[in-house]
DORO-308752 format. One record per residue (C-alpha): x, y, z; residue in one letter. Coordinates in steps of 0.25 Angstrom, whole numbers, plus 5000, padded with zeros to 4 digits. Each point is the difference from the previous one (the first is absolute). Example, Ala and Ser with C-alpha at 12.3 -4.5 7.8 and 13.67 -1.06 7.14 Angstrom:
2
5049; 4982; 5031; a
5006; 5014; 4998; s
// end
This chain:
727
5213; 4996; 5684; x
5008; 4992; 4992; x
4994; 4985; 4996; x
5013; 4990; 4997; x
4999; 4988; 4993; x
5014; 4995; 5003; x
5008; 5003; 5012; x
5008; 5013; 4999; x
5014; 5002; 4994; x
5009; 5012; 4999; x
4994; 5012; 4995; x
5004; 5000; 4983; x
5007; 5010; 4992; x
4990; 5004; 4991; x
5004; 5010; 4990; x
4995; 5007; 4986; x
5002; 4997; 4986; x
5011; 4999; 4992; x
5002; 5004; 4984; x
5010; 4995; 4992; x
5005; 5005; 4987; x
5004; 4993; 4988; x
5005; 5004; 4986; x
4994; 4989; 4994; x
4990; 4988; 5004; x
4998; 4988; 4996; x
5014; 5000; 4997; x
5004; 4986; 4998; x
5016; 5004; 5004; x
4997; 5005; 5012; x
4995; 4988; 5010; x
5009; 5007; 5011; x
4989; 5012; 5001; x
4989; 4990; 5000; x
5004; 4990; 5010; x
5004; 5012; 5009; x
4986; 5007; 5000; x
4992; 4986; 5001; x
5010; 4998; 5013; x
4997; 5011; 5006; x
4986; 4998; 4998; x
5001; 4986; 5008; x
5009; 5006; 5009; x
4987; 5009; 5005; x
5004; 5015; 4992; x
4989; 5003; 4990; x
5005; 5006; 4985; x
4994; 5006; 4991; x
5007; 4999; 4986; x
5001; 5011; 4990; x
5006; 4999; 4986; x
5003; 5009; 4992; x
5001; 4993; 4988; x
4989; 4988; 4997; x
5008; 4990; 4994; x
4993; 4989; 4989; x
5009; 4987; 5000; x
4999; 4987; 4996; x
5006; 4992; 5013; x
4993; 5007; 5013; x
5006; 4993; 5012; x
4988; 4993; 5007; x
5004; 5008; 5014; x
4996; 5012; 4991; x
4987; 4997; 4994; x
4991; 5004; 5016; x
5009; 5013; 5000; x
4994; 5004; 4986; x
4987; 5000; 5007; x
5004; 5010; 5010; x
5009; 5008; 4990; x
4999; 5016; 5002; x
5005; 5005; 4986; x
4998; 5013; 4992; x
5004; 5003; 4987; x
5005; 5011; 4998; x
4990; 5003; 4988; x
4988; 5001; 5007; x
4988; 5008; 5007; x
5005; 4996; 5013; x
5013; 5009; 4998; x
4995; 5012; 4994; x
4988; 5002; 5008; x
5013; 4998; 5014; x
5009; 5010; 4991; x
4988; 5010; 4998; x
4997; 4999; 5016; x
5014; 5003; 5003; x
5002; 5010; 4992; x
4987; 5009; 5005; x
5002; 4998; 5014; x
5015; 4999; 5002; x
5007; 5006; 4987; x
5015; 5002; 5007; x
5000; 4987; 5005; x
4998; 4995; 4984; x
5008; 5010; 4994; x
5011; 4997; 5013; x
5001; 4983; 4998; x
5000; 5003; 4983; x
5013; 5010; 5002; x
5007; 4991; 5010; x
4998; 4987; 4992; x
5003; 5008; 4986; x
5012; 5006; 5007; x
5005; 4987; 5004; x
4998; 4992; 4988; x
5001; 5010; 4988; x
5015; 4995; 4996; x
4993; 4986; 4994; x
4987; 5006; 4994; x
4994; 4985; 4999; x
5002; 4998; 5013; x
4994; 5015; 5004; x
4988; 4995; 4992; x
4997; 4988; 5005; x
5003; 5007; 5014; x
4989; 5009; 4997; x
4990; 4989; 4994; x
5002; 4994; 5015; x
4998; 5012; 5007; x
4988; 5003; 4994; x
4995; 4985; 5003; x
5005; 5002; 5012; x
4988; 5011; 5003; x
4990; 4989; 4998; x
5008; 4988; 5010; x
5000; 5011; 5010; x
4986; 5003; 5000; x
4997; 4986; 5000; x
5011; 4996; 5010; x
4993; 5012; 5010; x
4987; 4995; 4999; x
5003; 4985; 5003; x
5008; 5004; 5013; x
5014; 4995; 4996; x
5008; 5007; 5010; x
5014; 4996; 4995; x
5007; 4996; 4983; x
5010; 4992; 4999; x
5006; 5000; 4985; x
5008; 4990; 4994; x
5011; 5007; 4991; x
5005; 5014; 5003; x
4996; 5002; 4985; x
4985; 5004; 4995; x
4994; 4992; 5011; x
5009; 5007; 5012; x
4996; 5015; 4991; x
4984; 4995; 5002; x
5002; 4997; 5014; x
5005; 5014; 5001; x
4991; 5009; 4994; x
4989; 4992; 5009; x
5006; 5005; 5012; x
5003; 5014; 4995; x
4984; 5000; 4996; x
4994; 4992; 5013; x
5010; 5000; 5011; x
5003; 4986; 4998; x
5013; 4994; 5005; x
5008; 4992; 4989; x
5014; 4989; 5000; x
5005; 4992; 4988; x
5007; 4991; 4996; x
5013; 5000; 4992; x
5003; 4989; 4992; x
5011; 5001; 4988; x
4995; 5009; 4988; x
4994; 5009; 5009; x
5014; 5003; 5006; x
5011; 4998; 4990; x
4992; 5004; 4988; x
4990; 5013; 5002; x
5003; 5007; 5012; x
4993; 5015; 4995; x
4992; 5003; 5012; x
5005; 4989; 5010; x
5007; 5010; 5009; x
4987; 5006; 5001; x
4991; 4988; 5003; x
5011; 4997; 5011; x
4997; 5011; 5006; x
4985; 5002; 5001; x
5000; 4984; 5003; x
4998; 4996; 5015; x
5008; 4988; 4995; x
5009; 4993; 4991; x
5001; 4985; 4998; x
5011; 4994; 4993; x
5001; 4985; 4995; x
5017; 5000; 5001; x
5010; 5006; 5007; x
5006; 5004; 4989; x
4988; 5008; 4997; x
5000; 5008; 5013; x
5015; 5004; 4998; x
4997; 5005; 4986; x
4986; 5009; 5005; x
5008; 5005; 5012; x
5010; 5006; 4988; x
4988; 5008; 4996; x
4993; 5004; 5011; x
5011; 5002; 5012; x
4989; 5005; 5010; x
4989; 4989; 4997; x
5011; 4989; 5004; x
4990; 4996; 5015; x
4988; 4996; 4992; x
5007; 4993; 4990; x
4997; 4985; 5005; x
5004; 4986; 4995; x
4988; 4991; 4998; x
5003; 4989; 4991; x
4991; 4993; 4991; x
4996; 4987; 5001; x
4994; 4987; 4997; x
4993; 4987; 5006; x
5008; 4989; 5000; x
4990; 4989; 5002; x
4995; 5004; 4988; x
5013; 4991; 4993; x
5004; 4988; 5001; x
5013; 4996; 5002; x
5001; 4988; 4988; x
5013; 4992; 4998; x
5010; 5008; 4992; x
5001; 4989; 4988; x
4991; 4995; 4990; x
5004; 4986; 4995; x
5001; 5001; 4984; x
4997; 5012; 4997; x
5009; 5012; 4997; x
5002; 5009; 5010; x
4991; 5012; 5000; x
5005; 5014; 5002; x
4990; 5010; 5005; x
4998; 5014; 5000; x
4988; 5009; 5004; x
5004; 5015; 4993; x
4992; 5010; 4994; x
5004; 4999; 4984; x
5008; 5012; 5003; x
5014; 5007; 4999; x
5003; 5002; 5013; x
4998; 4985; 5003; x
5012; 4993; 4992; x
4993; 4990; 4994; x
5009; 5003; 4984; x
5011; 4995; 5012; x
4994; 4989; 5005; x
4997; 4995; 4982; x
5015; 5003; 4999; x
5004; 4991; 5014; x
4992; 4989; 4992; x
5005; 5000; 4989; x
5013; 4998; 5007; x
4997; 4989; 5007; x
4995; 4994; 4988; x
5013; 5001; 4994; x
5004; 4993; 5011; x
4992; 4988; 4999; x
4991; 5002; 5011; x
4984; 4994; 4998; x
4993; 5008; 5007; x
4984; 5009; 4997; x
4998; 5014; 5004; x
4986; 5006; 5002; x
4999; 5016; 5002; x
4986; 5005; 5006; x
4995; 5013; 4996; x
4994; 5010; 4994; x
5007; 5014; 4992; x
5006; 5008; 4989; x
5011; 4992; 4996; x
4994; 4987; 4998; x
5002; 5002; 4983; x
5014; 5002; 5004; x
5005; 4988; 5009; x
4990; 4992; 4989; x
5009; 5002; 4990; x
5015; 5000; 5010; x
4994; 4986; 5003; x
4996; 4997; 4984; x
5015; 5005; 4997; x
5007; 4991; 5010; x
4993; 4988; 4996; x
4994; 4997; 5014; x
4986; 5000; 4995; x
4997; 4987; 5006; x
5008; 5003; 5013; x
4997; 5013; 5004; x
4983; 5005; 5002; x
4991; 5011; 5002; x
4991; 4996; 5008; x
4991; 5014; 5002; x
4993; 5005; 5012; x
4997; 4988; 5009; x
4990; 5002; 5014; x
5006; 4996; 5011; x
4998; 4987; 5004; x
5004; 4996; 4984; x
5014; 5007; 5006; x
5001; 4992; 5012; x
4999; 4988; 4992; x
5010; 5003; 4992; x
5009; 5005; 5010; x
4997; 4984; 5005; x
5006; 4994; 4988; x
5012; 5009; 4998; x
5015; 4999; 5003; x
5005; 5014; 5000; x
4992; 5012; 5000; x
5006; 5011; 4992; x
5002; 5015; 5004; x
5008; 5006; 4989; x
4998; 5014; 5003; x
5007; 5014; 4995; x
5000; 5014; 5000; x
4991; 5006; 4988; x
5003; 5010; 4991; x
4990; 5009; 5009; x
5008; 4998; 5012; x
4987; 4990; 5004; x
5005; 4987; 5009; x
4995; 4991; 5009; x
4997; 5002; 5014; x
4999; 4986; 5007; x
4993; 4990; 4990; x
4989; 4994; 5006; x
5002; 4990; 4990; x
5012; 4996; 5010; x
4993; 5000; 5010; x
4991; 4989; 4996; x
5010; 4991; 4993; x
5007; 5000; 5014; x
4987; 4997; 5007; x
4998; 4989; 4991; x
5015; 4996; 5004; x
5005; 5001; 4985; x
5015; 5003; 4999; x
5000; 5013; 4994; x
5010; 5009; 4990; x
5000; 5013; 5000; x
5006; 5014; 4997; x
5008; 5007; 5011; x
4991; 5013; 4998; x
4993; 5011; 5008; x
4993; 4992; 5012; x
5002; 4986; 4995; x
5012; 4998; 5009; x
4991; 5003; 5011; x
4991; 4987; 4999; x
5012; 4992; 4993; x
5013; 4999; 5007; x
5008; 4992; 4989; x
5005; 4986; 5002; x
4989; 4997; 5012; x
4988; 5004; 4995; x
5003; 5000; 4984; x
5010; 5005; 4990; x
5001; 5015; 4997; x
5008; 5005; 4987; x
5003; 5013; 4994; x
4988; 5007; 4992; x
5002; 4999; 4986; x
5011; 4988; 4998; x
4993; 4988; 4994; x
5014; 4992; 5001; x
4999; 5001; 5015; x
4985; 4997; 5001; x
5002; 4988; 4991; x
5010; 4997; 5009; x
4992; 4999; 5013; x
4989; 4993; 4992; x
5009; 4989; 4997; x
5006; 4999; 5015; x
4986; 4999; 5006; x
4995; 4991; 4990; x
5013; 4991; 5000; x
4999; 5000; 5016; x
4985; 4997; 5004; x
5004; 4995; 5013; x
5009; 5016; 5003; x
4985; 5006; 4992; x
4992; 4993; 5010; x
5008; 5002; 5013; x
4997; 5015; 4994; x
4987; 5000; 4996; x
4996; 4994; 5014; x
5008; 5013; 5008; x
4995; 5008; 4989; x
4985; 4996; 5005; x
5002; 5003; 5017; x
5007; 5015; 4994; x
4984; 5003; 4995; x
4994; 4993; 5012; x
5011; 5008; 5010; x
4998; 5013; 4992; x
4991; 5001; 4988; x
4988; 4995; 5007; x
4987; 5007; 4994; x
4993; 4999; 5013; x
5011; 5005; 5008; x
5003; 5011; 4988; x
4986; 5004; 5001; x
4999; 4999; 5016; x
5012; 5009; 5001; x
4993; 5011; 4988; x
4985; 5000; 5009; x
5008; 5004; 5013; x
5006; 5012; 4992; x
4986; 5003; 4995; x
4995; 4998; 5018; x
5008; 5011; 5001; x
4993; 5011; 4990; x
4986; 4993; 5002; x
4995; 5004; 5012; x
4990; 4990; 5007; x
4984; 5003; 5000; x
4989; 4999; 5010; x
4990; 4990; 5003; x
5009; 4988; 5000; x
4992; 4994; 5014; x
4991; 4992; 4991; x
5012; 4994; 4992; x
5008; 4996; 5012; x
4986; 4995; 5008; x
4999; 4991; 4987; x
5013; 4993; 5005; x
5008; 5007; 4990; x
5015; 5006; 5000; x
5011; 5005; 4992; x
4999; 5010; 4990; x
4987; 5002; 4993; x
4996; 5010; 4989; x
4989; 5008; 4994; x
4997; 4999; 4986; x
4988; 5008; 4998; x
4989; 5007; 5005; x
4987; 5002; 4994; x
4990; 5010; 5007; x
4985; 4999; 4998; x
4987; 5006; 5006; x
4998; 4989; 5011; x
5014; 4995; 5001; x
5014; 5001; 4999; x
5009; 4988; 4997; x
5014; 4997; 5001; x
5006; 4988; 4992; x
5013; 4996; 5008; x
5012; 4991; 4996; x
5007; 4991; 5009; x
5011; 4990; 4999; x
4998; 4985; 4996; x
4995; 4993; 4987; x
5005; 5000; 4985; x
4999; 5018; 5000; x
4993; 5001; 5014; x
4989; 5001; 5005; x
4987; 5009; 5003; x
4992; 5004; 5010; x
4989; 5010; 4997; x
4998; 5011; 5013; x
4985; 5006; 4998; x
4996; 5011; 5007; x
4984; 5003; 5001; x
4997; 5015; 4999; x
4988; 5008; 5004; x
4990; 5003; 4990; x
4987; 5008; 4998; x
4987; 4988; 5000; x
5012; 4987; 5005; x
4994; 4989; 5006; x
5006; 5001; 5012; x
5013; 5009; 5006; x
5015; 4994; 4994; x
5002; 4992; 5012; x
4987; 4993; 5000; x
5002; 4996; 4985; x
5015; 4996; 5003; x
4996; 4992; 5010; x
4989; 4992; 4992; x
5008; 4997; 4988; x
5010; 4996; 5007; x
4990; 4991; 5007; x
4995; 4995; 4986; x
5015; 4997; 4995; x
5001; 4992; 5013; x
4988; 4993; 4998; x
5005; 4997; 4984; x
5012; 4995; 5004; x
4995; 4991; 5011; x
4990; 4992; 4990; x
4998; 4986; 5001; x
5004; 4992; 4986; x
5012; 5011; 4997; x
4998; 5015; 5001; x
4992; 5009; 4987; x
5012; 5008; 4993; x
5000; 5012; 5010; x
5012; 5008; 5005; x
5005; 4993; 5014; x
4998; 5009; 5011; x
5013; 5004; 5009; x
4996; 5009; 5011; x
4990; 5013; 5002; x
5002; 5012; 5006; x
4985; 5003; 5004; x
5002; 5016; 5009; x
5007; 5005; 4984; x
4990; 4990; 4991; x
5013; 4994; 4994; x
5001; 4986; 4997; x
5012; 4992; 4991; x
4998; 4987; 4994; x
5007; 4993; 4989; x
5000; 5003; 4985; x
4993; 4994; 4989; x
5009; 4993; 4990; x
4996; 5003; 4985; x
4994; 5010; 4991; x
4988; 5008; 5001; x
4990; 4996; 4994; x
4996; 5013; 4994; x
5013; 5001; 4994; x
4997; 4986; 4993; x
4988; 5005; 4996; x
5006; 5013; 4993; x
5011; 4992; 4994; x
4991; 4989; 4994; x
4987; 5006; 4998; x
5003; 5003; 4985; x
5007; 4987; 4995; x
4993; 4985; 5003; x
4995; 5000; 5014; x
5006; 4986; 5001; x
5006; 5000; 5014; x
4994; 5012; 5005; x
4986; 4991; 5001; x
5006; 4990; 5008; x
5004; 5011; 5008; x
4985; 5006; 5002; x
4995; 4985; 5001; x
5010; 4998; 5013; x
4995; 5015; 5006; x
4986; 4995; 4999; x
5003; 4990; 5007; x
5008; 5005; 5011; x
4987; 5009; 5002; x
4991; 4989; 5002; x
5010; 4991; 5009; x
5000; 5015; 5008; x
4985; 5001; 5002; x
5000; 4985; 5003; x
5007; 5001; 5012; x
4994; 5011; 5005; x
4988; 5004; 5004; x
4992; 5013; 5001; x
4989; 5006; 5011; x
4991; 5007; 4997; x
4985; 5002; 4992; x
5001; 4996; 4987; x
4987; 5008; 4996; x
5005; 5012; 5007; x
5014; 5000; 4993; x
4991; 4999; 4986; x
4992; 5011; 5003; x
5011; 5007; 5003; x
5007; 4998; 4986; x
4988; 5003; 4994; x
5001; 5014; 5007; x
5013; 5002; 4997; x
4997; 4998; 4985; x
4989; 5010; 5000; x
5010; 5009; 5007; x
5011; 5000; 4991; x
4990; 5001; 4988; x
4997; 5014; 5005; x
5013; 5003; 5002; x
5007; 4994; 4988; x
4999; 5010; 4987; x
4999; 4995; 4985; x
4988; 4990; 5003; x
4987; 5005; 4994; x
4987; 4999; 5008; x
4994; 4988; 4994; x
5011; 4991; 5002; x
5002; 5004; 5013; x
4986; 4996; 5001; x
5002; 4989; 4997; x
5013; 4995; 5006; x
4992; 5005; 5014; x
4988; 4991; 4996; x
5010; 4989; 4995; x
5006; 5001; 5013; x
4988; 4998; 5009; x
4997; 4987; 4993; x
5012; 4995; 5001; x
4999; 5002; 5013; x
4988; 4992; 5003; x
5005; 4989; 4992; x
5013; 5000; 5006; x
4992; 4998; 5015; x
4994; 4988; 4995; x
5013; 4994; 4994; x
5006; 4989; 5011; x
5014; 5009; 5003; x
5006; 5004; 5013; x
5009; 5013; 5005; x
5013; 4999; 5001; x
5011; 5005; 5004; x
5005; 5010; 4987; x
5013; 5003; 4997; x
4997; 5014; 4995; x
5010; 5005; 4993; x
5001; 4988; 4990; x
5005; 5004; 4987; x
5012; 4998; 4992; x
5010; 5008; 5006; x
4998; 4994; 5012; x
5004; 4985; 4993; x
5013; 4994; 4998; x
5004; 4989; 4989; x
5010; 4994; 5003; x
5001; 4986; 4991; x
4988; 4990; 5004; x
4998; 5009; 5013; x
4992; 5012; 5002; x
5002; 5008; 5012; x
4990; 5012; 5005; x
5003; 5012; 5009; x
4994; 5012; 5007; x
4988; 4994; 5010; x
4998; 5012; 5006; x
4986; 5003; 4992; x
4996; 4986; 5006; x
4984; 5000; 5006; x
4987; 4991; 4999; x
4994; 5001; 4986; x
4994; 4994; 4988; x
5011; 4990; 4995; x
4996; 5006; 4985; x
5004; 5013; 5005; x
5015; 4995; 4999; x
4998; 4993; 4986; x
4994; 5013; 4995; x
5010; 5008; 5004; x
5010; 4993; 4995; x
4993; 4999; 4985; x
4997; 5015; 5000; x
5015; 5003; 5002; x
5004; 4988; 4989; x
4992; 5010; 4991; x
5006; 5010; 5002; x
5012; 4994; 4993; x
4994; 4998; 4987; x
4996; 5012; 4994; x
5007; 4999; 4986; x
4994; 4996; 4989; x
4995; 4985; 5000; x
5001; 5002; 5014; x
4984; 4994; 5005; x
5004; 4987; 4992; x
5015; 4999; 5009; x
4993; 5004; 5013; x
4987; 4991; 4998; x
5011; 4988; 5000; x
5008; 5004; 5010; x
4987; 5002; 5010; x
4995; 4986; 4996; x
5014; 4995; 5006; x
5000; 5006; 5011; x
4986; 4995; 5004; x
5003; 4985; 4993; x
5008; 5002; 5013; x
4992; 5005; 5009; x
4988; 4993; 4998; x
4986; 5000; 4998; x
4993; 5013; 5009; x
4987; 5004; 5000; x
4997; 5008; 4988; x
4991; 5011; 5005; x
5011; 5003; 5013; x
5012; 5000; 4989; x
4993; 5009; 4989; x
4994; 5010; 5013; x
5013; 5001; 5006; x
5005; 5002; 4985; x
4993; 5013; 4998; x
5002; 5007; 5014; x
5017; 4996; 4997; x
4999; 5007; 4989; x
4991; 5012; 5003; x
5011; 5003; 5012; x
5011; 5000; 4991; x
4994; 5011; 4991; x
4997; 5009; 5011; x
5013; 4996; 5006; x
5010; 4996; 4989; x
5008; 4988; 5003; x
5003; 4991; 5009; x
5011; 5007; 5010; x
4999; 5014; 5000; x
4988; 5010; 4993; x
5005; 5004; 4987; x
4993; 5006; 4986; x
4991; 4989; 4993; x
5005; 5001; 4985; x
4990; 4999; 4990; x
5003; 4987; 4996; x
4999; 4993; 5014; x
4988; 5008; 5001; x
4993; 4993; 4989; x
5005; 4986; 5004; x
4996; 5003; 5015; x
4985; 5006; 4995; x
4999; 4988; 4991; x
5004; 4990; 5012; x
4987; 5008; 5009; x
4990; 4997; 4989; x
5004; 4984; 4999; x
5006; 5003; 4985; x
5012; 4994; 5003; x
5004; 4986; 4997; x
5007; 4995; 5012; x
4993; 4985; 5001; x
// end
């Protein structure tokens, strides 16, 4: 039986993980690829991005920075790729030899291209083992180039379905292998209609999964400001790549004309590329030094307040040497959501946003007598640039909408993702629409799902857990679904504010499955792998706040049982693991044993109490998350010593410290975290100490039995005999 917390709403669509596949990332140029996968991810579709390319830039949009964290990249020089090309080629050589002769043949007339083709193929065989194994059951590329090649080999090596993206480049410039990618796709998405027309030419028979699915962007995120700055100049702006293809030599020459003519005005480009050197010196050479900047790369809100002060936003586009031209400027697309009156070329998909003379001016490519032109009527009209500015703005709300755009690209995706069971417990939560998996973790006494559903800045989380049957468990799964969820709805009715513990959402007790909110943060182990070899710092504010959540745990809840029994019962849980454990030699065992007994007998005279342990404390099971630490996984919770938590936890911290100068690092991150926790009685703490470590070194860690190192080895014996310094 199912266990609502909130009344019950239609039954959501719940379906698997999508990757997406990008040339290049962080790349400051392309926002559009950014907003769109942080869209979807609030719209409820989980995405795993892959790059193929780690990029290294000076100006990282902010938007970008949490996607690093989950960034899935592998270079192409790297033991990850030759131990997946070796694996392949031993157990299915023809499907090797196969993909290599259909991308040589296909690519062989440009041989850089044919070599970069290759370099991707064999990163390729790396993504795919990886994309397998995380249960991505559909790619999606951006560019029918490299990343749509990627996409490809995956689905030829894993059965993975594949679509992309076409934007410009991809299209006009490079089309070796397109018509194969059409093919093998199960769809195509196009950014233009001019795009679509120009793919059907090359592929005839692929013309029905050739869609229209516009990019897009958020227009809240511009204000509409008055068109005219009192005193100042009018400020041109362009946002272009510094290259060939974008016309910005037109846009020098259309200022230099108007300076001629007497016209005051600034003109700022934002950008990045190859030919900044060269418009620096057109600029030089016209004398329009003071009037005309380049700004660089600019992060996106820098850009929306530029786009604030501006008078007219420039698009001076052109077709390159290459062939290479634009496909519909998103640049355009934000000047008009900001209501900025906009001149551009009348080039490739452009026409499509900008109808001339209601939403902008368009001119022919190339002709910087005609832009200057246009510059000048917009300028010399502000009253004609707003009236266009303001139905420039509704075009984007009407049709260039990002949530819309990205609404319209997830119901193509419904349509190759088919939806997953178990959705009874999402829809006895009170939840609906669609919702996504975005990855599974599978271990000895459990299996869990963390899902994505719509709402917040990029979604939010909902962790299923499903208890499994195990040899010595506690109870069967059902039982132990059914007491942690108890315990999280015991947290999370606590008087004076709840402890930082998942919110529990409904338990399906007959299949031992429970779901309950995410924990926002970090893990704490990851902090402490990521810290433990620079100054602590933080991290010990961190520890400080986990020994304190333990006490305000055990304060509130409180244990049944014999004290004296549950002590006897470490002591012969010591004295079994020392039989068990190898690498301790006689005498110290002797000794550990003796210390243990009178620990013991000091521990039953100390004034302390059982109470309710969390039993699996340790910190993996803790989340940072600023000021707030969070803890999950109560499904080990029983009457104990409250030491037995504290020891635990310290012989895990120990673990992480096994480099040189390691005692000294782990001595002060123990004192923090019991500076937190509080005075304990000392002989509790030290017996609960040794038997902590004595199970891990018959045992091996904390989540799963695995080999004990030599080096944890040493720390865990030296922890049994008291020769660690931990207070």
């Amino acid at each position: 039986m199912i266990a609502p917390v909130l009344q019950p709403r239609p039954e959501p669509w719940l379906r698997g993980p999508v990757a997406v596949v990008v040339s290049r990332f962080p790349k400051i140029s392309e926002t559009f690829i950014l907003r769109e996968i942080t869209e979807m991810e609030r719209q409820g579709q989980a995405v795993r991005l892959v790059t193929l390319i780690r990029e290294r830039q000076e100006v990282i949009h902010p938007d970008a920075r949490p996607w690093l964290e989950r960034l899935l990249h592998v270079p192409f020089a790297s033991p990850a790729v030759a131990r997946a090309q070796l694996r392949l080629l031993l157990r299915r050589p023809r499907v090797w030899a196969g993909m290599v002769a259909r991308l040589v043949a296909g690519s062989w007339r440009r041989p850089v291209f044919a070599v970069k083709t290759l370099l991707v193929f064999l990163q390729a065989t790396a993504l795919a083992e990886r994309l397998r194994a995380e249960g991505i059951e559909h790619i999606h590329a951006h560019f029918a180039t490299f990343p749509a090649t990627a996409a490809w080999t995956i689905r030829e090596l894993t059965g993975i379905e594949f679509s992309f993206t076409v934007h410009a480049h991809d299209l006009f410039v490079h089309q070796l292998l397109l018509r194969e990618k059409l093919v093998a796709a199960r769809f195509v998405r196009v950014i233009s209609a001019l795009a679509r027309q120009r793919l059907i030419e090359v592929a005839p028979e692929s013309a029905g999964k050739i869609e229209l699915v516009r990019l897009g962007v958020d227009p809240a995120r511009y204000a509409a400001a008055p068109f005219a700055e009192a005193g100042e100049p009018p400020l041109l702006l362009t946002i272009a790549s510094l290259e060939e293809y974008k016309g910005l030599d037109v846009l020098v020459e259309a200022c230099a004309e108007l300076a001629r003519r007497g016209v005051r005005l600034r003109a700022a480009i934002v950008g990045r590329g190859r030919l900044r050197g060269e418009l620096g010196r057109a600029i030089d050479g016209h004398g329009l030094t003071e009037a005309v900047r380049l700004l660089g790369p600019r992060t996106e809100d820098e850009v929306a307040e530029l786009l604030r002060h501006a008078a007219v936003v420039v698009q001076p586009s052109v077709v390159a040497r290459s062939g290479q031209m634009e496909g519909i400027p998103v640049a355009l697309m934000e000047a008009m959501a900001a209501a900025r009156p906009v001149v551009a070329s009348r080039l490739s998909g452009i026409p499509e946003l900008v109808e001339d003379g209601r939403h902008g001016w368009l001119v022919p490519p190339g002709d910087a007598h005609a832009l200057a032109g246009a510059l000048a009527a917009a300028l010399g009209d502000p009253a004609e640039a707003e009236r266009r500015g303001r139905a420039g703005r509704e075009r984007v709300r009407e049709a260039y909408d990002l949530t819309a755009s990205v609404a319209a690209l997830l119901e193509r995706l419904d349509v190759e993702l088919e939806p997953h069971d178990r959705r009874e417990l999402l829809s006895a939560a009170g939840l609906s629409g669609r919702a996504s998996l975005r990855v599974e973790q599978s271990r000895a006494d459990s299996a869990v799902r963390r899902i994505l559903i719509p709402g917040g800045g990029n979604g939010r989380e909902l962790i299923e857990k499903r208890h499994r049957a195990r040899a010595g468990e506690s109870a069967p799964p059902p039982a132990r679904a059914a007491r942690e969820y108890a315990l999280l709805a015991e947290l999370d009715r606590l008087p004076g504010g709840p402890l930082g513990a998942p919110r529990p959402l409904a338990l399906d007790a007959e299949r031992g499955t429970l779901l309950m909110e995410a924990l926002a943060g970090e893990p704490l182990d990851v902090r402490i792998r990521r810290l433990r070899g620079g100054a602590l710092g933080s991290l010990l504010d961190d520890l400080r706040r986990a020994g304190e959540w333990l006490a305000g745990f055990q304060l509130r809840f409180s244990g049944q049982g014999d004290r004296a029994a549950r002590l006897e019962r470490i002591v012969d849980e010591i004295g079994s693991s020392l039989s068990l454990a190898g690498g301790v030699p006689t005498y110290a065992a002797e000794r550990i044993a003796s210390r243990a007994a009178q620990l013991a007998r000091l521990a039953a005279r100390e004034p302390a109490r059982l109470v309710r342990t969390h039993g699996d404390f340790w910190p993996g099971n803790l989340f940072v998350d600023g000021p707030r630490v969070s803890v999950i996984d109560f499904e080990g919770a029983a009457s104990g010593l409250a030491e037995e938590d504290a020891a635990d936890f310290l012989v895990e911290l120990r673990l992480f410290f096994l480099r040189p100068g390691g005692r000294t690092r782990f001595a002060a991150a123990a004192r923090a975290f019991l500076s937190g926790y509080g005075a304990r009685p000392a002989a509790a703490l030290e017996l609960a100490l040794k038997r902590s470590a004595l199970v891990r070194l018959v045992h091996g860690g904390a989540l799963c039995p695995r080999p004990v190192r030599p080096l944890r080895r040493r720390a865990l014996i030296a922890l049994a005999r008291g020769e660690e310094p931990w207070t």
